[in-house]
N, C-alpha and C positions, 0 to 999 in steps of 0.2 A: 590249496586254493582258498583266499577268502572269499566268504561268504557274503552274499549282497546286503547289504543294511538294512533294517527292515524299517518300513514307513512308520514316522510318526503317527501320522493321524491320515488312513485313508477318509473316502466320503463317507462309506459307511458307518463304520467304527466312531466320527465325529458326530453322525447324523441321529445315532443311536443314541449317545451321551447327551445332545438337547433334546431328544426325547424322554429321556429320564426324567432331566430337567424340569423340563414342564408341566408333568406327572410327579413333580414332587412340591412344587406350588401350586398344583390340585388346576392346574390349565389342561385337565381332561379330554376337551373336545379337540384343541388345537394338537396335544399327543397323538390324538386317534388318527387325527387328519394325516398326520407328517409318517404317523407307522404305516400306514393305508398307501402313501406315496413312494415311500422308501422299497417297502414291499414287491408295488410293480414295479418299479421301475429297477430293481436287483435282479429282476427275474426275467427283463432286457438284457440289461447288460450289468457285470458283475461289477459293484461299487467298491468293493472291498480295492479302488486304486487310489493312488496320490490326484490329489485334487489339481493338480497341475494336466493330469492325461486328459483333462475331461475337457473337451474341445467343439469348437461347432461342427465339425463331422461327426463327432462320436453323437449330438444331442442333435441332431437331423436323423444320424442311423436309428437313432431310440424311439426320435415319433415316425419315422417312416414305416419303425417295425413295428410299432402302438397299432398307427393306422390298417396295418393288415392283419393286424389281429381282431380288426373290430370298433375299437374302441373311437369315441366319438373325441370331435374338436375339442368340446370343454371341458371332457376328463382327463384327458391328454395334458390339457391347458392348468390346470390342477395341480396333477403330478410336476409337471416342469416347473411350478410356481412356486410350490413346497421346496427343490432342488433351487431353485436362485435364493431364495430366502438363505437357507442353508451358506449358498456359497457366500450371501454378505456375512451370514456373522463370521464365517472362515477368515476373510479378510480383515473383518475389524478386530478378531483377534490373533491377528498374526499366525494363523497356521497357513494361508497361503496371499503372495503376492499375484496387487490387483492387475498386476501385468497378464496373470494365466484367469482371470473374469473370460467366462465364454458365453455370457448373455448380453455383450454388449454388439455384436454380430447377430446370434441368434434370437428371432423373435417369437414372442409366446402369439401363437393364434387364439382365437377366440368367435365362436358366435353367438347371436343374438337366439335369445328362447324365448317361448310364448310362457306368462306367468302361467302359473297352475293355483288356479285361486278360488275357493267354494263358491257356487251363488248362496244369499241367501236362503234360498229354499233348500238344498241340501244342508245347509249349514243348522237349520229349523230339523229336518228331518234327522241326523245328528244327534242333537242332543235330543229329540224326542223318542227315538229307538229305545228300547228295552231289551236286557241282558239281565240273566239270573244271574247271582251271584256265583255263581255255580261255573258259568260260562269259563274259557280259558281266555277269552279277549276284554274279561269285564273290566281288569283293573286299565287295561290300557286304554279301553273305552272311556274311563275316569277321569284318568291320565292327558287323553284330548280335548277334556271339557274344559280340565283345569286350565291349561296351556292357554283356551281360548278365554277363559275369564279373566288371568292375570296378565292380560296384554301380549300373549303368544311368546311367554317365557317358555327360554329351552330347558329341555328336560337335565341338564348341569344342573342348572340355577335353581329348578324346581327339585331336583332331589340332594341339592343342598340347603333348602331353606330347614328350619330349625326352632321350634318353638319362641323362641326368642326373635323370629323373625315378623312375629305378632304384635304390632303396635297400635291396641285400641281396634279401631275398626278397617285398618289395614295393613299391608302386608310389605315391609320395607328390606332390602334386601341389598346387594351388592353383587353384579355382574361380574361372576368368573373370568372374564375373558376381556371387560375392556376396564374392569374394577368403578365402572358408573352407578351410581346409585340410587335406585330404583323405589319410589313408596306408590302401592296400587291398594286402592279400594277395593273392599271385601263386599261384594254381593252375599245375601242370606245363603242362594246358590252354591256359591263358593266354599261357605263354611259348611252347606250339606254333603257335600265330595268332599270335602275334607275328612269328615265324618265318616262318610260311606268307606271310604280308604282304609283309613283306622279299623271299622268295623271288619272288613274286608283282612285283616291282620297280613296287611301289607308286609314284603319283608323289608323294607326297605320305608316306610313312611315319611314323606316330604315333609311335615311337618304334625303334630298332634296338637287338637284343637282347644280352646279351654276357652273357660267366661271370663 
């Protein structure tokens, strides 16, 4: 009796390979994102199938059984957004025809959240707070000053910057993720966390300071 053919390229197996991907042009965050989605969503339903199975019954069964687990609309909405992503590049590289698309039926839900956003006054109390060096939350503590000083750069960007990334009296850089390119003035501030970092013998240091 022959043996059934074994799948080219199921969801998983492909899904894992742009993961690599974009962890190998240092696309860091959007890796974590797509492992984080893959993740849940295998341990729904088993992806290891031909991307042809995967149907708007099987992707209702998947958030039906999300929803009873818990999990809220917009993580749900997440997961599922990471999976369509996935299935265009499938298509555009010919591992499967756009005739088996199953999010053109199925729709991503989504709701509306209330921002989560500092007032001023905690944002004052913040950076006024005091932490020994000693503490286990001081460098993060650092970590969120800096964030706030250089325009609420993520921490990719901020623990790729690079001495080099020091022009004069500010700080120019290149976004990981959308490759825009970023030059922010250096408050005195700015260069004392820097500093403090450094001293703090960071293991990982964002960047080392110099005149």
């Amino acid at each position: 009796m022959l043996s059934e053919p074994q799948v080219r390229h199921s969801i998983k197996t492909f899904w894992e390979q742009e993961i690599a991907k974009l962890e190998k042009v240092k696309r860091f965050g959007n890796a974590r994102t797509h492992r984080i989605s893959l993740t849940a969503l295998d341990k729904i339903t088993d992806l290891n199938i031909p991307f042809e199975r995967m149907n708007y019954t099987l992707l209702r069964s998947m958030e039906e059984n999300m929803q009873e687990r818990g999990l809220k609309t917009n993580s749900i909405g997440v997961y599922m957004r990471n999976l369509r992503v996935i299935f265009n590049l499938a298509i555009k590289k010919d591992v499967v025809n756009h005739a088996h698309y199953p999010f053109c039926k199925y729709k991503i839900r989504s709701e509306k959240v209330v921002p989560h956003s500092m007032s001023l006054i905690d944002l004052r109390k913040y950076f006024n707070y005091q932490l020994n060096e000693d503490h286990p939350l001081y460098k993060a503590w650092l970590m969120g000053k800096l964030s706030f000083l250089l325009c609420g750069i993520n921490f990719i960007d901020l623990a790729l910057l690079t001495p080099d990334s020091i022009r004069q009296d500010r700080i120019v850089y290149k976004r990981s993720k959308t490759k825009k390119l970023y030059s922010i003035f250096m408050l005195e501030e700015t260069r004392q966390i820097l500093e403090e970092l450094r001293k703090a013998n960071h293991p990982n240091p964002p960047i080392v300071t110099g005149k």
